[in-house]
C-alpha positions in Angstrom: 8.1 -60.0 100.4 7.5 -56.3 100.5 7.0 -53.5 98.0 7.6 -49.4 98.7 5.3 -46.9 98.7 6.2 -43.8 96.8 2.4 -41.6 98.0 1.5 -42.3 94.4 2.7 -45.6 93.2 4.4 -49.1 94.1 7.6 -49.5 93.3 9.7 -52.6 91.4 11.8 -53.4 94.1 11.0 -55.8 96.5 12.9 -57.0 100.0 11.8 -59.7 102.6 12.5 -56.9 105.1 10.2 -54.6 106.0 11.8 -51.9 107.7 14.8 -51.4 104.5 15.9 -48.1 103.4 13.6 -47.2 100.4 15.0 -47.2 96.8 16.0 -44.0 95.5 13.5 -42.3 93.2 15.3 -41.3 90.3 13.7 -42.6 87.2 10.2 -42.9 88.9 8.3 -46.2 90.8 7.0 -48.7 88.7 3.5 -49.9 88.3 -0.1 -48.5 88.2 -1.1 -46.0 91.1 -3.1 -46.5 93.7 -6.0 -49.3 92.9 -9.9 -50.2 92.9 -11.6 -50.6 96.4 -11.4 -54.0 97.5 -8.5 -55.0 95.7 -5.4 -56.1 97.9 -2.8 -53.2 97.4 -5.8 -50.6 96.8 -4.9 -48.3 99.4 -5.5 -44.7 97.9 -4.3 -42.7 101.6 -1.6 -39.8 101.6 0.8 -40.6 103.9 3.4 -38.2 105.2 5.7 -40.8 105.8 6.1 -41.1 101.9 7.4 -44.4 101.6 5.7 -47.0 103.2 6.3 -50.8 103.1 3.6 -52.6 100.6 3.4 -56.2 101.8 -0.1 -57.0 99.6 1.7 -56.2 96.4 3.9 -58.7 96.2 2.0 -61.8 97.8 -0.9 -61.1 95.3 2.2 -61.1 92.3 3.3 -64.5 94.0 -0.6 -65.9 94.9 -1.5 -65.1 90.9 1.3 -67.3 89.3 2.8 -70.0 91.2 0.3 -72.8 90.6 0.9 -72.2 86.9 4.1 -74.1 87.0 3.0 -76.7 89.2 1.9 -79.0 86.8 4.8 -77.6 84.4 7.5 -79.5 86.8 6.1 -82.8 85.9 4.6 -84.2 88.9 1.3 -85.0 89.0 -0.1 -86.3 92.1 -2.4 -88.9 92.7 -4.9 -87.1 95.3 -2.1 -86.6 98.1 0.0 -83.2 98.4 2.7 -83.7 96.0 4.9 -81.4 97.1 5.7 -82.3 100.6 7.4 -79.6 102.9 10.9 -78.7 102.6 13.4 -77.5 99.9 15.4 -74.6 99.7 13.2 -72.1 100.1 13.4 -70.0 103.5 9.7 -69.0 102.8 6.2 -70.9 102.4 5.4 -68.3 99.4 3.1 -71.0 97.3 -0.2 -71.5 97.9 -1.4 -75.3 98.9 -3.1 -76.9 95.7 -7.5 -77.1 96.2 -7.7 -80.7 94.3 -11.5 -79.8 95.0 -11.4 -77.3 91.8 -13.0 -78.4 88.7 -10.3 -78.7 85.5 -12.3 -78.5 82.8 -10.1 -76.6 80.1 -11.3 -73.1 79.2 -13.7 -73.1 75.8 -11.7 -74.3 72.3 -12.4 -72.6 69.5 -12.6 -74.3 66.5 -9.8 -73.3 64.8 -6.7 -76.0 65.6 -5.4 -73.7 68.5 -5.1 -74.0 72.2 -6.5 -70.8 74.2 -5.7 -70.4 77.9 -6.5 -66.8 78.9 -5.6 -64.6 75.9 -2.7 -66.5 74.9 -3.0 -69.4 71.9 -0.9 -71.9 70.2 -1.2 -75.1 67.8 -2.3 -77.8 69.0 0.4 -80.3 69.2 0.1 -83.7 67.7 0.9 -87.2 68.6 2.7 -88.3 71.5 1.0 -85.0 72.7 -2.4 -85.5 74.7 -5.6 -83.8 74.2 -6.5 -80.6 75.7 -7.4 -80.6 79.8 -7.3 -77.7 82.3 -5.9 -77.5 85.5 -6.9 -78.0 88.8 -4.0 -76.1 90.4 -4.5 -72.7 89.5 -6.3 -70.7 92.4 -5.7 -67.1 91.7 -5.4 -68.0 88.0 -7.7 -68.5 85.0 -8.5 -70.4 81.6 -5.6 -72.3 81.9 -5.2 -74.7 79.1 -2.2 -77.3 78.9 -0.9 -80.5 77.2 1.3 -83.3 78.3 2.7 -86.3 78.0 3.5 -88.8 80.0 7.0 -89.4 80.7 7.6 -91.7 84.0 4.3 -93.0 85.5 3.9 -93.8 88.9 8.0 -93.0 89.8 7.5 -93.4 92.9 5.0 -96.3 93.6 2.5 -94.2 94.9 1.0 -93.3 91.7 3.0 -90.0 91.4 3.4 -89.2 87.6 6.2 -87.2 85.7 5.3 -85.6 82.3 6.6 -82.7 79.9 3.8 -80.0 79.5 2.6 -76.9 77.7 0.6 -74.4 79.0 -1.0 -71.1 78.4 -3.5 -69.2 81.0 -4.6 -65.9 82.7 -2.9 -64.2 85.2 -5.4 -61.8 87.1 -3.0 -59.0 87.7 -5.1 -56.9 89.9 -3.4 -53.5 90.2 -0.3 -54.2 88.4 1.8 -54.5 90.5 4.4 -56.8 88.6 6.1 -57.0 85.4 6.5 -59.4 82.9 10.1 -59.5 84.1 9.3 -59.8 88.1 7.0 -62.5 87.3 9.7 -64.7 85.6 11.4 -64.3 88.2 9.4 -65.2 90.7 7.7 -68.1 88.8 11.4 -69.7 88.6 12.4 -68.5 92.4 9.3 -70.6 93.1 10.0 -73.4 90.9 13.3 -73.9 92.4 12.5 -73.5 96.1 9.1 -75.2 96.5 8.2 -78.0 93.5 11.1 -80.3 93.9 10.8 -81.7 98.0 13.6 -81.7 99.7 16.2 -82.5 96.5 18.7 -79.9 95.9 17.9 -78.1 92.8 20.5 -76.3 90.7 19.4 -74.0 88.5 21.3 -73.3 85.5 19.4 -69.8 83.7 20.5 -70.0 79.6 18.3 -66.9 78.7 16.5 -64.2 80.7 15.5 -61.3 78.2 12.7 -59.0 77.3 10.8 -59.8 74.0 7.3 -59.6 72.5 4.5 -61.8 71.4 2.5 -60.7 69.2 3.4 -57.0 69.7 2.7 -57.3 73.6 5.5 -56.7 75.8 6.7 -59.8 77.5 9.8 -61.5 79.2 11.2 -64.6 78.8 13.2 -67.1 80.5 14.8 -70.5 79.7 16.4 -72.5 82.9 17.7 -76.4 83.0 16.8 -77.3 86.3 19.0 -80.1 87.4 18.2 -82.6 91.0 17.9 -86.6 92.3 14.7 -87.3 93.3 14.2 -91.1 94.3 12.8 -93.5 92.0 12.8 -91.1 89.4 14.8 -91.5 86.4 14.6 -87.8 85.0 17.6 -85.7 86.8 17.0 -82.8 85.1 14.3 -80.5 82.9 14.1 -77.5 80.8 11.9 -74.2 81.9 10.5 -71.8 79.7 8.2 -68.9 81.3 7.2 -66.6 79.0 5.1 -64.0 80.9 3.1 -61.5 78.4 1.0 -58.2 79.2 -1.9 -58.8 78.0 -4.1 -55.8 78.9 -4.9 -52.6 81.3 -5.2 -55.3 84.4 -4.2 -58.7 83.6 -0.9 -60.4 82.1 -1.1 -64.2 80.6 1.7 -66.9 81.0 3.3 -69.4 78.8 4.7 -72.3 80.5 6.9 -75.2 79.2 8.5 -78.2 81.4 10.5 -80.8 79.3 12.1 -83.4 81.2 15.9 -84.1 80.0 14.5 -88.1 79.5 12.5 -86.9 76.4 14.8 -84.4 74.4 12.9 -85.0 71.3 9.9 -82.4 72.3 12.2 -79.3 72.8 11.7 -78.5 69.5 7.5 -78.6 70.1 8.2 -76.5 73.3 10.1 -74.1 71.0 7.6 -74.3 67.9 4.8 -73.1 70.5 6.8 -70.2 71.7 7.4 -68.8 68.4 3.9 -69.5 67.5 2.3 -67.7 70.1 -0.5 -65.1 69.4 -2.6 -62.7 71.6 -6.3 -63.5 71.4 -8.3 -60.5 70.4 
């Protein structure tokens, strides 16, 4: 996907084709100018051209948050790529999972709260599991999740499918996306890439901008329905909650409860209202 380049900023609207006619300008780009050397989308040059397509932007939007859901979907794999090749989506946008990555959960404070990034919750109880991190994450951070264990080894191989929490870091970079294009592309992911080849239908029940904690933020709730051999669970609610957390970063709440375990809705709701933004 590609971004526009106004000469001073990136704009919100993406396309996959690079050569589209520009936006109009009226109401101004969004996003931070420019950026720090080094960083993907960084390009300070005057061009006389005026608009110029900005490829960078939105990979680096897609790279940061993408394996935040993974584990969010429910499958957990047993050492072999879970998500084998195929679905809907026309493009390869995910990144492939490093299983070589340590998941360690970021540092817990002592205070009956679960910190991922700058984002916090109670710690659930019972049938909820203790705190772990997440493996999955490659352009993310301090990502801190719960789950519990919902169909084990669905499909003989040793494949798990659980409901999860989550909270991490998003390294934002440059800014280049808002809490309202990363919902959206979190859930264009979740759709085309996480499910195989099943056909997933995806059924949005709330997409609106809200706050947590006084931080701008967007949120979106989806039931995701599809048939996935051997497994039981036909369908799941998604909650991305996707908060701006500070000058260059943005933190991500992520909920996946399958439709077989309606009972922890209500925890997946308690967190969201309970959220707070670590100081």
């Amino acid at each position: 996907m590609y971004r526009f380049w106004t000469g001073t900023a990136w704009t919100a609207t993406i396309t996959a084709n690079p050569a589209a006619t520009p936006p109009p300008t009226s109401g101004g780009p969004v996003g931070r100018p420019g950026g720090q050397p080094g960083q993907p989308g960084g390009d300070r040059r005057r061009l006389s051209l005026g608009w110029v397509a900005g490829g960078l932007a939105a990979l680096v939007a897609l790279g940061l948050i993408v394996w935040l859901v993974t584990q969010g979907i429910g499958r957990l794999s047993n050492g072999e790529d879970p998500f084998p090749t195929g679905g809907q989506a026309s493009q390869n946008v995910c990144p492939k999972v490093d299983s070589t990555q340590e998941t360690t959960p970021p540092a817990q404070r002592n205070d009956g709260r679960v910190h991922g990034g700058k984002l916090s919750y109670p710690m659930l109880g019972d049938p909820w599991g203790s705190v772990q991190g997440d493996n999955r994450v490659p352009f993310g951070r301090d990502v801190a999740e719960q789950i519990v264990m919902v169909e084990p080894n669905y499909d003989g191989l040793g494949a798990n499918w659980v409901a999860s929490v989550l909270v991490g870091e998003l390294v934002a970079g440059d800014g280049f996306f808002s809490p309202q294009e990363g919902s959206q592309i979190v859930m264009k992911c979740v759709v085309g890439e996480f499910y195989g080849d099943a056909v997933v239908q995806r059924d949005d029940k709330v997409s609106k901008a809200t706050t947590v904690d006084g931080h701008d933020a967007w949120l979106v709730e989806s039931h995701l329905s599809f048939d996935i051999a051997g497994l039981q669970t036909k369908g799941e609610l998604a909650i991305v909650v996707i908060v701006d957390t500070g000058a260059d970063s943005a933190s991500l709440y992520y909920a996946s409860i399958p439709d077989t375990v309606p009972e922890l809705v209500d925890d997946a709701r308690s967190v969201l209202k309970q959220l707070t933004v670590d100081s």
